[in-house]
C-alpha positions as CSV (number, residue, x, y, z in Angstrom):
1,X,-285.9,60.5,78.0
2,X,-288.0,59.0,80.6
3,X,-287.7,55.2,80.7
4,X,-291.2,53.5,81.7
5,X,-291.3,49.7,82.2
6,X,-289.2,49.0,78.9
7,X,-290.5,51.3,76.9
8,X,-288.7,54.5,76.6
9,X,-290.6,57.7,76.2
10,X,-289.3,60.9,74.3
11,X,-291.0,64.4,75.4
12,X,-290.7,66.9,72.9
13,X,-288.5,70.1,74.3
14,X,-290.4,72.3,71.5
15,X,-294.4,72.6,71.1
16,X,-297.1,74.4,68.8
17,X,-300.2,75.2,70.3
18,X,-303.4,76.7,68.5
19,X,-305.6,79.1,70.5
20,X,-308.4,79.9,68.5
21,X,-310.9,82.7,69.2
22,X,-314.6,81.5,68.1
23,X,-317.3,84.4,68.7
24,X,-320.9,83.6,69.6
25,X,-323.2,82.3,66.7
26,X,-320.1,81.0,64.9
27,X,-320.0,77.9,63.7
28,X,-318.4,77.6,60.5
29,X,-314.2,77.6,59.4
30,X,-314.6,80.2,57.4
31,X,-316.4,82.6,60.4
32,X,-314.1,81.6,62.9
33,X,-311.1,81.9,60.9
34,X,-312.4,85.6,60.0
35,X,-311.9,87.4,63.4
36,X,-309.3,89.4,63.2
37,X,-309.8,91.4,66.5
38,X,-310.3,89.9,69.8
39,X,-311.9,90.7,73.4
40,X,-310.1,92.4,76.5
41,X,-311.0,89.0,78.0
42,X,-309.2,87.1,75.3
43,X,-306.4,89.1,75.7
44,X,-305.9,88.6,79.1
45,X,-306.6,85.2,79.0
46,X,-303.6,84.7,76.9
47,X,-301.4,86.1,79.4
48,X,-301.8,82.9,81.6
49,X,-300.1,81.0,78.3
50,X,-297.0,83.2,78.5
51,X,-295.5,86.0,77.5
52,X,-296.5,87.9,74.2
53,X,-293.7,88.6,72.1
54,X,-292.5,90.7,68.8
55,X,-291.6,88.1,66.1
56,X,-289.4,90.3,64.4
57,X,-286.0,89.5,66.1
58,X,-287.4,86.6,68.3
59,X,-284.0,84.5,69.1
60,X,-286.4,81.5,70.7
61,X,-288.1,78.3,69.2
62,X,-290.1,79.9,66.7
63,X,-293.0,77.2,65.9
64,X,-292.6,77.8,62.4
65,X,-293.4,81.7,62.3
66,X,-291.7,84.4,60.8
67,X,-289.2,86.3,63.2
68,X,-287.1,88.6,60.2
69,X,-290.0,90.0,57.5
70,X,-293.5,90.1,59.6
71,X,-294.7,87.3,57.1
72,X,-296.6,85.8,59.9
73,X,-297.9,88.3,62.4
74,X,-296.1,91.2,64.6
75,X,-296.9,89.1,67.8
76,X,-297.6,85.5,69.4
77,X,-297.3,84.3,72.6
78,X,-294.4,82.3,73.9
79,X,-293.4,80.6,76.9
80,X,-290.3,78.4,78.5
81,X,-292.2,75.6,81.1
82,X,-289.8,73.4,82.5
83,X,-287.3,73.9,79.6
84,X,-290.3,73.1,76.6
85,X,-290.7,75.8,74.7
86,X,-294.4,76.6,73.7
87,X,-295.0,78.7,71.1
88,X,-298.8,79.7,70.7
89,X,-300.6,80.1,67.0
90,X,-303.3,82.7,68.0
91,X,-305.8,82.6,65.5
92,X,-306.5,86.9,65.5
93,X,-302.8,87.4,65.7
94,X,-301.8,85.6,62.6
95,X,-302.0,87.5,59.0
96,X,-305.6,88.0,57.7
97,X,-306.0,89.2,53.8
98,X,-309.5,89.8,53.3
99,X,-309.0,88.5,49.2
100,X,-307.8,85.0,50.6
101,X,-311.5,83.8,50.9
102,X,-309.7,80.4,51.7
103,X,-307.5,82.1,54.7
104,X,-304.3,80.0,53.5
105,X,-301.8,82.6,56.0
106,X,-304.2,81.3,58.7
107,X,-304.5,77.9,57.4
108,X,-300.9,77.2,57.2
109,X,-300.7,77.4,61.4
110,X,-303.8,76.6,62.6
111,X,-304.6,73.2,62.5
112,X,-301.3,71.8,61.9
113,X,-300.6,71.5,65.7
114,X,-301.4,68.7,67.4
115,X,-303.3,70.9,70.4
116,X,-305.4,73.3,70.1
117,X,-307.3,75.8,72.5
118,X,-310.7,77.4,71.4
119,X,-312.2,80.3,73.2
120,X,-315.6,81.7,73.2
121,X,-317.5,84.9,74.4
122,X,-320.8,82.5,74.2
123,X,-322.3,83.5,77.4
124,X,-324.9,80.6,77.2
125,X,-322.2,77.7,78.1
126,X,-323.3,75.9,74.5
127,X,-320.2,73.7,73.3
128,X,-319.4,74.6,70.1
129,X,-317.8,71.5,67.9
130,X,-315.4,73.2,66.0
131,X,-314.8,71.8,62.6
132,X,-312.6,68.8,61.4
133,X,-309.7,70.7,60.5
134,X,-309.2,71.9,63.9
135,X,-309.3,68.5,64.7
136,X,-306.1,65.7,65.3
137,X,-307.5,62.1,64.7
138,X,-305.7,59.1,65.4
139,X,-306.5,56.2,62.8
140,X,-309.1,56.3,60.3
């Protein structure tokens, strides 16, 4: 703990992160929560997050995924900065079931995090507003 003025401040040791893959022309939760394959470029862009890793066996912080059945992907991406762990929810590594219109296995990680990352392949530099459920608010 760091202690600022009077007021002491606790930094978490352990973090989730969403890093969510929106394609071009997509606007809506349910299109965006339907990729299931990524870009070359997306996948190298996750390698300046950290390392990928195979969840089954994973002895690290875990962020809440599955490390002994597969129940929540084969991969993710993981990193030790400064000692905080940072495990990343990737949006096309976690499980997709094409009769879950609702994507609930998706769902269940993304969105619950406090940060998230989106990335794009829209070559016209348009922000996209993603949608309130990718969204932390603060208040009413």
């Amino acid at each position: 703990m760091f202690l600022i003025g009077s007021a002491e401040v606790f930094i978490k040791s352990e973090l989730k992160v969403d890093v969510i893959f929106v394609k071009e022309d997509q606007y809506s939760e349910d299109q965006i929560l339907d990729n299931n394959e990524s870009l070359p470029l997306f996948d190298e862009f996750l390698t300046l997050f950290g390392d990928r890793v195979r969840l089954r066996g994973f002895d690290k912080y875990k962020g809440g995924l599955d490390t002994v059945h597969d129940l929540t992907g084969l991969f993710s991406v993981y990193i030790n900065w400064c000692n905080i762990e940072i495990m990343f929810h990737v949006s096309t590594l976690l499980p997709y079931e094409k009769h879950d219109p609702q994507n609930l296995q998706r769902k269940r990680h993304i969105g619950n995090d406090i940060v998230y990352i989106k990335t794009t392949n829209n070559n016209n530099n348009n922000i996209i507003d993603l949608p309130d459920m990718f969204t932390f608010k603060i208040g009413a």
